[in-house]
DRENDO-1510 file (C-alpha; in Angstrom, 1 decimal, always signed):
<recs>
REC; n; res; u; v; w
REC; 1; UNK; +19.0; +95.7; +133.2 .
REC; 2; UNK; +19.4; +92.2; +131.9 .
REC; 3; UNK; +21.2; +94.3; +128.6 .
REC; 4; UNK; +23.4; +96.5; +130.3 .
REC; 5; UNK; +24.6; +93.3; +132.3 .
REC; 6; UNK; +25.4; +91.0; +128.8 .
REC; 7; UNK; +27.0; +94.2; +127.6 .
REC; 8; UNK; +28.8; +94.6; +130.6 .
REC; 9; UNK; +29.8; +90.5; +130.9 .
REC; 10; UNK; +30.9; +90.9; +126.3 .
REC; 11; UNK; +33.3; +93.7; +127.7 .
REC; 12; UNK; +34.9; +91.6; +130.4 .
REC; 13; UNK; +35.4; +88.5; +128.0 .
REC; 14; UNK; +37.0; +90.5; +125.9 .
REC; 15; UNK; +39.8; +91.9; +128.0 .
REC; 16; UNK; +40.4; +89.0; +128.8 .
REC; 17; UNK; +41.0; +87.5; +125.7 .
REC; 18; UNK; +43.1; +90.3; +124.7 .
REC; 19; UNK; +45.3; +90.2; +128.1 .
REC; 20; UNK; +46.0; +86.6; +127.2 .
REC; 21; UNK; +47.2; +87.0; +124.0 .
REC; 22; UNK; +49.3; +89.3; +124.9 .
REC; 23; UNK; +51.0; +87.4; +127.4 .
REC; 24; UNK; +51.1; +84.5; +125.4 .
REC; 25; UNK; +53.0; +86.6; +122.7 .
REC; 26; UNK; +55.8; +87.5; +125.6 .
REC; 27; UNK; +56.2; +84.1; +126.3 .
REC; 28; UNK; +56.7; +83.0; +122.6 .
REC; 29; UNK; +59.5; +85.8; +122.0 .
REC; 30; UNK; +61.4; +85.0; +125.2 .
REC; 31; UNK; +63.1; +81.8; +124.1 .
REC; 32; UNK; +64.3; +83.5; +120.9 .
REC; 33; UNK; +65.9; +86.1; +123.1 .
REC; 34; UNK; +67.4; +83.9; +126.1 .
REC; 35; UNK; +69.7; +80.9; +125.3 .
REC; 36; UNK; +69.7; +79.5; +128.3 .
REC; 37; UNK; +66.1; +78.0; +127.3 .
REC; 38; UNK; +64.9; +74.3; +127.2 .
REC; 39; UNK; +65.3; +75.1; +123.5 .
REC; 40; UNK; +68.6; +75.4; +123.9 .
REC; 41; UNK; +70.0; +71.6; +124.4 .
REC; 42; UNK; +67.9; +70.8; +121.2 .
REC; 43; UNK; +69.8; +73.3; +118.9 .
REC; 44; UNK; +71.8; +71.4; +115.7 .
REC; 45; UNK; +75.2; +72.0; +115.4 .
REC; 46; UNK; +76.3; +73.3; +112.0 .
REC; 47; UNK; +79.2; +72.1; +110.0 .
REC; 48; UNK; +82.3; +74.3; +111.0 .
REC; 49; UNK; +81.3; +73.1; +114.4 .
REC; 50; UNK; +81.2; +69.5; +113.9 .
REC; 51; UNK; +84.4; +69.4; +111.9 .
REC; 52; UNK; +85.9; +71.5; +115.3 .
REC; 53; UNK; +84.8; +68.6; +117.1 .
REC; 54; UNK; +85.9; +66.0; +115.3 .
REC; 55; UNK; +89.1; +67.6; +114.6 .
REC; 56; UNK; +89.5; +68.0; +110.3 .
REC; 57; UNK; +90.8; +70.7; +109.5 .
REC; 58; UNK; +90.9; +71.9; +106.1 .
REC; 59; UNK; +93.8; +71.9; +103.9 .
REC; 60; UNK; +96.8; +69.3; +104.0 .
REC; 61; UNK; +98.9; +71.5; +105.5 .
REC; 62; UNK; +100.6; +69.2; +108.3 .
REC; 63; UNK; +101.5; +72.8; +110.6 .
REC; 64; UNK; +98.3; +73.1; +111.0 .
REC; 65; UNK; +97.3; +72.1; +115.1 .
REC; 66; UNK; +95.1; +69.1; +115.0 .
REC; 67; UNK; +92.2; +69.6; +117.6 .
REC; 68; UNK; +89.3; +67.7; +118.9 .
REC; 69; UNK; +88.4; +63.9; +118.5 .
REC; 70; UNK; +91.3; +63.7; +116.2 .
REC; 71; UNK; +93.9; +65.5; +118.9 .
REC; 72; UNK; +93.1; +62.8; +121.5 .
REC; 73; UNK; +93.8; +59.9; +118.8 .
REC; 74; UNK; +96.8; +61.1; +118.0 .
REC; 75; UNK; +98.0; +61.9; +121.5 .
REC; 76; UNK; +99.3; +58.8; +121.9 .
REC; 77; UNK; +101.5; +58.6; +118.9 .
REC; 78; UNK; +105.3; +59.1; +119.4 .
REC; 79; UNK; +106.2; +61.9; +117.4 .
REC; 80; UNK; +109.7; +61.3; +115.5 .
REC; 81; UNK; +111.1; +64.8; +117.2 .
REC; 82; UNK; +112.2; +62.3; +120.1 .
REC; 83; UNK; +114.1; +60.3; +118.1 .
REC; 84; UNK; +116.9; +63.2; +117.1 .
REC; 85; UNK; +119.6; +60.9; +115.6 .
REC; 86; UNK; +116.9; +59.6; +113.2 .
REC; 87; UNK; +117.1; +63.1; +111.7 .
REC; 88; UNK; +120.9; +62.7; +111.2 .
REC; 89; UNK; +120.4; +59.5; +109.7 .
REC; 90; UNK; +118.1; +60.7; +107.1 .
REC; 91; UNK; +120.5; +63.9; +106.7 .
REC; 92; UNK; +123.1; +61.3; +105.6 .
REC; 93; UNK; +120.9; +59.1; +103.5 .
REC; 94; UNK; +119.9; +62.8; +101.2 .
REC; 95; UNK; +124.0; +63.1; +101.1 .
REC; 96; UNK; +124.6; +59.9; +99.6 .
REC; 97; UNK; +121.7; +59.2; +97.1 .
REC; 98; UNK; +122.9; +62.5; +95.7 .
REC; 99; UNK; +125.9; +60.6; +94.8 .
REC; 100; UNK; +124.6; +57.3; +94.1 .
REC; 101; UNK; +121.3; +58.6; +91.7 .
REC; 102; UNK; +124.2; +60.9; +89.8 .
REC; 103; UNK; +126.0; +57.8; +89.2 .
REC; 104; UNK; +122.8; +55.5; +88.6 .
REC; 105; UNK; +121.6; +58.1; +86.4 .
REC; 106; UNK; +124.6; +59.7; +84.7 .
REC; 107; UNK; +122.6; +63.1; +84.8 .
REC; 108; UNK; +122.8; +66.1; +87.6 .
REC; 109; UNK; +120.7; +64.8; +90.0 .
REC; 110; UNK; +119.3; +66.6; +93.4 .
REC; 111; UNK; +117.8; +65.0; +96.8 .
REC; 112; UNK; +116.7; +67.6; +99.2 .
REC; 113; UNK; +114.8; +66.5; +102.3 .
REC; 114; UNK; +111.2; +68.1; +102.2 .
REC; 115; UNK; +109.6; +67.1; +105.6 .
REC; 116; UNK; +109.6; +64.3; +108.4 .
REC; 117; UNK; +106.5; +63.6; +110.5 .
REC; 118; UNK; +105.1; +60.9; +111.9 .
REC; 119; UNK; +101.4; +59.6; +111.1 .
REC; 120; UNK; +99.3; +56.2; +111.1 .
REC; 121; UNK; +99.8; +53.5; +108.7 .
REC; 122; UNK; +96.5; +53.3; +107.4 .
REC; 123; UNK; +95.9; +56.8; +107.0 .
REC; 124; UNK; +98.7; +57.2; +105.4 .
REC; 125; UNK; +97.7; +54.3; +102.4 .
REC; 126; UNK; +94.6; +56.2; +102.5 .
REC; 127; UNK; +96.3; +59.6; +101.4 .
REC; 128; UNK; +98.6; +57.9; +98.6 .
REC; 129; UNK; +98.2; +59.7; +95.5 .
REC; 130; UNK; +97.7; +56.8; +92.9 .
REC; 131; UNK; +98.9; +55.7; +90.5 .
REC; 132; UNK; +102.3; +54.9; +92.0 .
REC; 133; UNK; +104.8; +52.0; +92.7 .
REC; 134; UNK; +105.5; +50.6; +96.0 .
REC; 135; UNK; +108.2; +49.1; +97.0 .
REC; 136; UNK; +108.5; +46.6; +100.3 .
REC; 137; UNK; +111.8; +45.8; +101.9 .
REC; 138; UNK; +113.4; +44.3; +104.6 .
REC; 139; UNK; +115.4; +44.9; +107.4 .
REC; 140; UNK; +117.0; +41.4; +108.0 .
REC; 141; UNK; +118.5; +42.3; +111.4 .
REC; 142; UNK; +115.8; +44.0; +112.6 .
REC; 143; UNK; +113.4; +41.3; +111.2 .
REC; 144; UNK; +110.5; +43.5; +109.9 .
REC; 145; UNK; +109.1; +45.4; +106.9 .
REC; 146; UNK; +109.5; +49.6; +105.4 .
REC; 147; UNK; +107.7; +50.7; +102.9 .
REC; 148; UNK; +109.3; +53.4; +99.9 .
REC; 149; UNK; +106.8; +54.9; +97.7 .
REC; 150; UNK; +108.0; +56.3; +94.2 .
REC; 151; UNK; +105.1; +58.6; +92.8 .
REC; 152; UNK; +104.4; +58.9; +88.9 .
REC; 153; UNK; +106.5; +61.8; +88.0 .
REC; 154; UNK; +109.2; +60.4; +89.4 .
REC; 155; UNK; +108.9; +57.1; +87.7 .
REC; 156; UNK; +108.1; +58.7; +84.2 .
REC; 157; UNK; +111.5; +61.0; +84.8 .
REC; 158; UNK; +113.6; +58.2; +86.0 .
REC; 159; UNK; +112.3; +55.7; +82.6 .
REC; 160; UNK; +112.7; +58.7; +80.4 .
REC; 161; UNK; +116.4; +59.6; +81.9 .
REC; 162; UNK; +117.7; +56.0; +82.1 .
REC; 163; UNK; +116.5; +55.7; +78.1 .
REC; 164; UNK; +118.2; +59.1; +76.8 .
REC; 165; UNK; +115.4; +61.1; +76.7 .
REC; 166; UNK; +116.5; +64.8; +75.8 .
REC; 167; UNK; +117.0; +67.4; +78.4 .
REC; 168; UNK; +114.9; +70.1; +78.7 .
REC; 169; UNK; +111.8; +67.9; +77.8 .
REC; 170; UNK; +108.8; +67.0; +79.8 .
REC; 171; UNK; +108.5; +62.9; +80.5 .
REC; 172; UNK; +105.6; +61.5; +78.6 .
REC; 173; UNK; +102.7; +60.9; +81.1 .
REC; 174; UNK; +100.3; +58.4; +79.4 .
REC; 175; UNK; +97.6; +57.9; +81.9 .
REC; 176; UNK; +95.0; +54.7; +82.3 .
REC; 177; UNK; +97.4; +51.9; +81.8 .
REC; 178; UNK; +99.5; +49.7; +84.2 .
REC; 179; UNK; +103.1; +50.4; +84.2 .
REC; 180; UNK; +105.0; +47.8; +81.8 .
REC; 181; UNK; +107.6; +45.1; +83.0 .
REC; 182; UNK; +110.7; +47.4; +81.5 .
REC; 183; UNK; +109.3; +50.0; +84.0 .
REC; 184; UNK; +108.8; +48.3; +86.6 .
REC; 185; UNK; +112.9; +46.4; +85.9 .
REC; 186; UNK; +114.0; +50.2; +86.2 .
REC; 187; UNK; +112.2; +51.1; +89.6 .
REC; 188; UNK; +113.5; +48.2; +90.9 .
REC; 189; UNK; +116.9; +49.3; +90.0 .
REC; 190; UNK; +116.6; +52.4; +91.3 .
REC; 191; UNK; +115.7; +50.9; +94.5 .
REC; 192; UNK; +118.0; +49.2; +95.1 .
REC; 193; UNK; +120.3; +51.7; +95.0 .
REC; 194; UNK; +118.1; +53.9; +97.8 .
REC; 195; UNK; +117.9; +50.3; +99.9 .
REC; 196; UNK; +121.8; +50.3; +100.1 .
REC; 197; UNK; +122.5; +53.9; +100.7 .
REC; 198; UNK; +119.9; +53.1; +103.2 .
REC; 199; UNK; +121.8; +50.6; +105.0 .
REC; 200; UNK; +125.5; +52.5; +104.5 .
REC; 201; UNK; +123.2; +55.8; +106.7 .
REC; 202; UNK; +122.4; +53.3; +109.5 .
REC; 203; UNK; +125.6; +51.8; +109.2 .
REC; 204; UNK; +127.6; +54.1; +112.2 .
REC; 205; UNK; +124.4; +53.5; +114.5 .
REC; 206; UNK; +123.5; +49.7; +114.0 .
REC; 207; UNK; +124.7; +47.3; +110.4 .
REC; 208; UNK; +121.1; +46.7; +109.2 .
REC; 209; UNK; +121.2; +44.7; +105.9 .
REC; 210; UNK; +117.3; +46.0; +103.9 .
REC; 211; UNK; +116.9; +44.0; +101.2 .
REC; 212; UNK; +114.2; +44.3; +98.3 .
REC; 213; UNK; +111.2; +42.3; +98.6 .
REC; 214; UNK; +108.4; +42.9; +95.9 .
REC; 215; UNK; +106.9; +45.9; +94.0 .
REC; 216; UNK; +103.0; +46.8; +94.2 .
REC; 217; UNK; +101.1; +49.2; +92.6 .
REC; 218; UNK; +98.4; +48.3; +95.0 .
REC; 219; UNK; +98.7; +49.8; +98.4 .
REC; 220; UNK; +96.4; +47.1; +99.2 .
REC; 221; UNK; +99.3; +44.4; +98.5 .
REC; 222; UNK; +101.7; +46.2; +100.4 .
REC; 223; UNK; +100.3; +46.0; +104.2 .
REC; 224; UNK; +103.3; +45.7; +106.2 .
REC; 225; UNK; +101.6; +47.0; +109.2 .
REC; 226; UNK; +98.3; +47.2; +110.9 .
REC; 227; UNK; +95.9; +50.4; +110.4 .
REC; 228; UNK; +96.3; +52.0; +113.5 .
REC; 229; UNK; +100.4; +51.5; +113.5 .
REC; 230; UNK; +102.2; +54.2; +113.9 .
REC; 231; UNK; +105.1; +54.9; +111.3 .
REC; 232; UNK; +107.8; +57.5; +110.4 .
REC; 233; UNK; +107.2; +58.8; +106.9 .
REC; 234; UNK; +109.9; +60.7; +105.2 .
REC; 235; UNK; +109.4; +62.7; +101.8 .
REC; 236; UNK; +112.6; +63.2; +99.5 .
REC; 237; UNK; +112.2; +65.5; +96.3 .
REC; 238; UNK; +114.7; +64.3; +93.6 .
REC; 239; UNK; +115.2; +66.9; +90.7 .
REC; 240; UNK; +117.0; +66.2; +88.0 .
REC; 241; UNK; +117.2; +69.8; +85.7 .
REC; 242; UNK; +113.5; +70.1; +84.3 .
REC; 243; UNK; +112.6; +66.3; +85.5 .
REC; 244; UNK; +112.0; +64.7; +89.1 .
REC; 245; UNK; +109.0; +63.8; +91.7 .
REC; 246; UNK; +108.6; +62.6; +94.9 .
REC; 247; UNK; +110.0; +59.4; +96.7 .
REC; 248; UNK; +108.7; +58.4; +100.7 .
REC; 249; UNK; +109.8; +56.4; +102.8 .
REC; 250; UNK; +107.6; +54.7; +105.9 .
REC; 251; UNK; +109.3; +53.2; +108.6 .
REC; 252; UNK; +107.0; +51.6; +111.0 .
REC; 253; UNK; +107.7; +52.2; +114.9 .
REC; 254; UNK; +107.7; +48.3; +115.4 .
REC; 255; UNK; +110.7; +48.4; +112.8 .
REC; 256; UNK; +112.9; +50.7; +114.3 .
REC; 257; UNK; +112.2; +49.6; +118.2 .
REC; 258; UNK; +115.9; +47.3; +118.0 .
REC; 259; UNK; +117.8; +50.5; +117.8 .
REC; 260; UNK; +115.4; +52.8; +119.4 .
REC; 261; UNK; +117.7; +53.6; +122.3 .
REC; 262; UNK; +120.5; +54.3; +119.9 .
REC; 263; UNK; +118.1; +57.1; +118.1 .
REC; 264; UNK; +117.2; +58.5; +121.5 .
REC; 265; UNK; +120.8; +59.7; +121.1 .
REC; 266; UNK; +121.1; +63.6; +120.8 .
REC; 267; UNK; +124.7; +63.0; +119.1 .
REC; 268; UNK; +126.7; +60.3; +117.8 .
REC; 269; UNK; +128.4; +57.9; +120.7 .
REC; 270; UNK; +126.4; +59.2; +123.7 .
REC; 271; UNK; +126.5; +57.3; +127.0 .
REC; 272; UNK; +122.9; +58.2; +128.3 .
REC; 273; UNK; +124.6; +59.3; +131.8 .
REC; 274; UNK; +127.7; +57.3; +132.2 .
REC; 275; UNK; +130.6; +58.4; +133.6 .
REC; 276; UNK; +133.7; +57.1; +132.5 .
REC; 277; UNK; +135.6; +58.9; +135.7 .
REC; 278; UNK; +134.1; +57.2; +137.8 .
REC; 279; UNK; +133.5; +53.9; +136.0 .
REC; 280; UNK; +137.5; +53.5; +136.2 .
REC; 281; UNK; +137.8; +54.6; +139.9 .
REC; 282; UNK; +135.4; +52.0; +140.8 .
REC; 283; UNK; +137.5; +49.7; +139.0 .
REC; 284; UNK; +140.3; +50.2; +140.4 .
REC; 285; UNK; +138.9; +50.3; +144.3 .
REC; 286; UNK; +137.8; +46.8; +143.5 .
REC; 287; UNK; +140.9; +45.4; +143.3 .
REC; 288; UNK; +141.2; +46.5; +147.0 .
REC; 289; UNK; +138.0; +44.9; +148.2 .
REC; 290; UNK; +138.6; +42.6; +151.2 .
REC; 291; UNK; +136.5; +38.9; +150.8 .
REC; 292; UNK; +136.1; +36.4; +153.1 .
REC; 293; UNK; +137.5; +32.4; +152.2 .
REC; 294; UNK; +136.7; +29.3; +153.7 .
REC; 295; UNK; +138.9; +26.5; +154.3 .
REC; 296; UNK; +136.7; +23.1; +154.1 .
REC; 297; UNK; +138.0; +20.4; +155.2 .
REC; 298; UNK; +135.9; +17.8; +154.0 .
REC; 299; UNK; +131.9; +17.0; +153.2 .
REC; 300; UNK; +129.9; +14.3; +154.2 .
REC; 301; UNK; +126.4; +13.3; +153.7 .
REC; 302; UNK; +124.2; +12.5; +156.6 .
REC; 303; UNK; +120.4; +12.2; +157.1 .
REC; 304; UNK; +118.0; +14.1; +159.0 .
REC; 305; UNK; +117.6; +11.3; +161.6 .
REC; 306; UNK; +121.1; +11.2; +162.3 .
REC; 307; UNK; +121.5; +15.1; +163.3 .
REC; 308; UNK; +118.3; +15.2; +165.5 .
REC; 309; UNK; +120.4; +12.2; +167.3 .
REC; 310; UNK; +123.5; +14.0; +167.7 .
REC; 311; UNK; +123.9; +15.1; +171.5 .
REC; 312; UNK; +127.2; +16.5; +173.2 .
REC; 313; UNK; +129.9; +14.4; +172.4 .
REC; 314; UNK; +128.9; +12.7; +169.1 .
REC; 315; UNK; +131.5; +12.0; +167.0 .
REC; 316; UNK; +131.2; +12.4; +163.0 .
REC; 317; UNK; +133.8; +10.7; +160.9 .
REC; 318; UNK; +135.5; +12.5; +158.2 .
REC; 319; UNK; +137.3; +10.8; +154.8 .
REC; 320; UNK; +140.1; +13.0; +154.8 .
REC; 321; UNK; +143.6; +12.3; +155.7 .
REC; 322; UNK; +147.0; +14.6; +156.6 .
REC; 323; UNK; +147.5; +14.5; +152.8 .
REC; 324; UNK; +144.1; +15.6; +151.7 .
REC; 325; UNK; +143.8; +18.4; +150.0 .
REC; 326; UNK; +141.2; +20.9; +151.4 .
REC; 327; UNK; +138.4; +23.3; +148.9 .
REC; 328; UNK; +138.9; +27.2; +149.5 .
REC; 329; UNK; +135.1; +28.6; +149.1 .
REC; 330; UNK; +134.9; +32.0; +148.4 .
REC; 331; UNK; +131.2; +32.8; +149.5 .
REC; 332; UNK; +129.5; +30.1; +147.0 .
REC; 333; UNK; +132.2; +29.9; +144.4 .
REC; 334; UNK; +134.7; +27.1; +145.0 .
REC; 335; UNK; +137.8; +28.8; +143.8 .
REC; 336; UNK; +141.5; +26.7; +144.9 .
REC; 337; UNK; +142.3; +23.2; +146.5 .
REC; 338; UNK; +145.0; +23.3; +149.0 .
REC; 339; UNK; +147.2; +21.4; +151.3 .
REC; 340; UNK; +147.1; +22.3; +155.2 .
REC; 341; UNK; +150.0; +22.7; +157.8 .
REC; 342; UNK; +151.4; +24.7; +160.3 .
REC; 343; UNK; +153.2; +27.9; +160.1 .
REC; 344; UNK; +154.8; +30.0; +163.2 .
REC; 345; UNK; +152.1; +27.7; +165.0 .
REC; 346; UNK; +149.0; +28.7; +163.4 .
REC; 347; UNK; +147.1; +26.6; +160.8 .
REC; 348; UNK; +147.9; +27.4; +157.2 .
REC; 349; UNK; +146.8; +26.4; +153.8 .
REC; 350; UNK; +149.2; +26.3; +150.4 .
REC; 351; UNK; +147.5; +26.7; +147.2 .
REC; 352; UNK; +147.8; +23.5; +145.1 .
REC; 353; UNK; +145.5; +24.0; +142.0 .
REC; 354; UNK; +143.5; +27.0; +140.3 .
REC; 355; UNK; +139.8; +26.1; +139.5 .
REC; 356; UNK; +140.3; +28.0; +136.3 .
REC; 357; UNK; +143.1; +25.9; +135.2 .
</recs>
């Protein structure tokens, strides 16, 4: 008996061993299966998802939506699409350095506008493709700083055209060295012919004089704005034949803000709601407005004491005689002096002397 009953109690141990691991096998395969698990606010993002949320996108591409972290940044950043005669301005400016570079130049020169958008200052020294040459100017009525960037091509095209290089030739790019003083004298040059035809653009909106201040090659040197600024950036593509590069031009918001009600403007000479029609009525009724005048006799200074005194009967005693001449007040405005008398036997006054006069 005392076998059959260890045999019996071996049997029982051992289902139950193997009933536990089989539950305990369910219960490791169900978190793998169900995401709604404590295991579940543990998980590790992976990378596309962290770049979703911190909104980089890649590719420079600047159609693409920005998203994320990076969307809510930006969101406060004016974009430049509300500012519509800026557009025409810089329509102007591409019509004019056409001329003015064909002149500087001698040599067929293009300037087509490639894009307009509107991005932070310090990102933007960030992106600069270096080397390059920046220029800083500035706009003496408006009393602040812009920013043009010429890129190497550009600068290598405009040396090699200005010192008759052949046509159909490819500027000689040396790289590793700082650009020399003659190259930097010609960049200069050709700046100042943008920084006028600059000027002549904003010239029907607001005279704005933008003078040349230095030339960096540094874009740490040329900070005319803090980091998180917002600025207007506007690429130009100059092609000349075979030759040409990029030129941009930054405009911080800050710079522009003396004029920004003029760029609000969807067209040249816009009143923002004004009505002549009506201005002119209302001039005209106003000539018809009826105002009241009084006739002071005279003024005399009394203090406080006196007038608490004064009872029925008081007498106050004035400095004016027959001949006096009397002030007409029209509400606080003291406009005639006049004599008084008697007319049809009412009291009148005759004008002696304009207060303008």
């Amino acid at each position: 008996m005392a076998d059959e009953d260890e045999n019996l109690e071996t049997e029982v141990e051992q289902e139950i061993d193997a009933s536990a691991q089989e539950k305990g096998g369910e219960e490791k395969e169900e978190p793998s299966g169900n995401s709604d698990g404590p295991d579940a606010a543990s998980r590790v993002l992976n990378q596309d998802e962290i770049d979703s949320l911190l909104g980089i996108n890649e590719g420079s591409d600047s159609a693409i939506q920005k998203t994320g972290i990076k969307a809510i940044i930006d969101s406060g950043m004016v974009s430049y699409e509300r500012l519509p005669m800026l557009e025409v301005v810089f329509d102007r400016l591409v019509r004019m350095m056409s001329t003015s570079l064909r002149n500087f130049t001698s040599d067929n020169v293009e300037v087509s506008l490639d894009s307009i958008t509107s991005i932070r200052f310090g990102e933007y020294l960030n992106s600069l493709p270096l080397p390059a040459m920046l220029g800083v100017f500035k706009a003496e009525e408006w009393d602040n700083f812009g920013l043009i960037t010429v890129d190497s091509t550009l600068i290598y095209s405009i040396v090699d055209v200005l010192l008759g290089g052949r046509r159909g030739t490819a500027a000689m790019r040396i790289e590793g060295r700082p650009y020399t003083t003659i190259e930097r004298n010609l960049v200069e040059r050709m700046l100042a012919v943008v920084l006028t035809d600059l000027s002549a653009a904003f010239d029907p909106l607001s005279s704005v004089a933008f003078q040349f201040d230095r030339l960096e090659t540094n874009p740490r040197f040329a900070t005319i704005a803090r980091p998180t600024d917002a600025a207007i950036v506007t690429k130009l593509r100059i092609d000349m034949e075979d030759r040409g590069g990029h030129l941009e031009l930054l405009l911080p918001y800050a710079t522009i803000e003396p004029v920004r009600e003029l760029l609000l403007q969807m067209f040249m000479g816009e009143k923002f709601g004004r009505d002549p029609i009506w201005e002119n009525h209302l001039a005209t009724e106003v000539w018809y407005t009826e105002v009241g005048l009084q006739a002071v006799l005279d003024e005399v200074t009394v203090t406080l004491n006196d007038v608490v005194n004064w009872r029925v009967g008081s007498r106050l005693q004035l400095q004016a005689t027959p001949e006096s001449l009397i002030s007409l007040h029209c509400g606080e405005l003291l406009m005639f002096h006049a004599s008084m008398g008697q007319r049809d036997g009412n009291i009148a006054v005759r004008v002696e002397t304009d207060m303008e006069t």
